[in-house]
Structures are given as structure tokens and as C-alpha cells.
N, C-alpha and C positions, 0 to 999 in steps of 0.2 A: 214092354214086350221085347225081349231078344230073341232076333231072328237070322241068327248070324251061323247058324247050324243048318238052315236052310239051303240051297243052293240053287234052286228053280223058282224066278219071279213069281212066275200066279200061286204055287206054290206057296210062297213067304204071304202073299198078297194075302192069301183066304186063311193062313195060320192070326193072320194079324186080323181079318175080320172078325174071326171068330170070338179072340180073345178081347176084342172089343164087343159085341155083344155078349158074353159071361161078365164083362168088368160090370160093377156098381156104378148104378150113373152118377155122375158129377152133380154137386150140387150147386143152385141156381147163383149167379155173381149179388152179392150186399147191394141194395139199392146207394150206399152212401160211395163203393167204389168206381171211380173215374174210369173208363177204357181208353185204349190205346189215345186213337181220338181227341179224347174231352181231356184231357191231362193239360197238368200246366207246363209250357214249355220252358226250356231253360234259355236266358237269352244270351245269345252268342259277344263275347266279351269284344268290343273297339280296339285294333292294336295298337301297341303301345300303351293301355291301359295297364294298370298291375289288379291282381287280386284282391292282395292284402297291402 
């Protein structure tokens, strides 16, 4: 939603409500996808270690 034609906060505010309730709601997250959270993390390298 671009609201950069706006110029007045509440304004923008209720143009942006609105077009969020006309949007299509989002469908539900895959049971098999991880969120933010549950993710595997990357572990941070020891210096002086190399990559490769």
C-alpha cells in the first residue's frame, strides 16, 4: 500500500486500514516452516578460524 500521496497521519493511517481490510487474507504458515524463533541458528565462526 503506497501512502506517500498522503500528507496527514491519521489520514494515511485509516487509508492504510482500510486497504488492509479489502486485502485477501493471508494464508495460514506450512506446519513444516520454522519461525523466526525455531530456526536453526548460524554459529558464529572463532577468529582466526578460515572458512574454507
Amino acid at each position: 500500500m503506497n501512502t506517500k500521496h498522503v500528507a496527514d497521519k491519521a489520514e494515511r493511517k485509516k487509508v492504510k486500514r482500510d486497504a488492509r481490510k479489502k486485502a485477501a487474507p493471508k494464508a495460514k504458515r506450512a506446519s513444516g516452516v520454522a519461525r523466526g524463533s525455531m530456526k536453526k541458528k548460524v554459529r558464529k565462526l572463532v577468529k582466526g578460524q578460515r572458512k574454507r
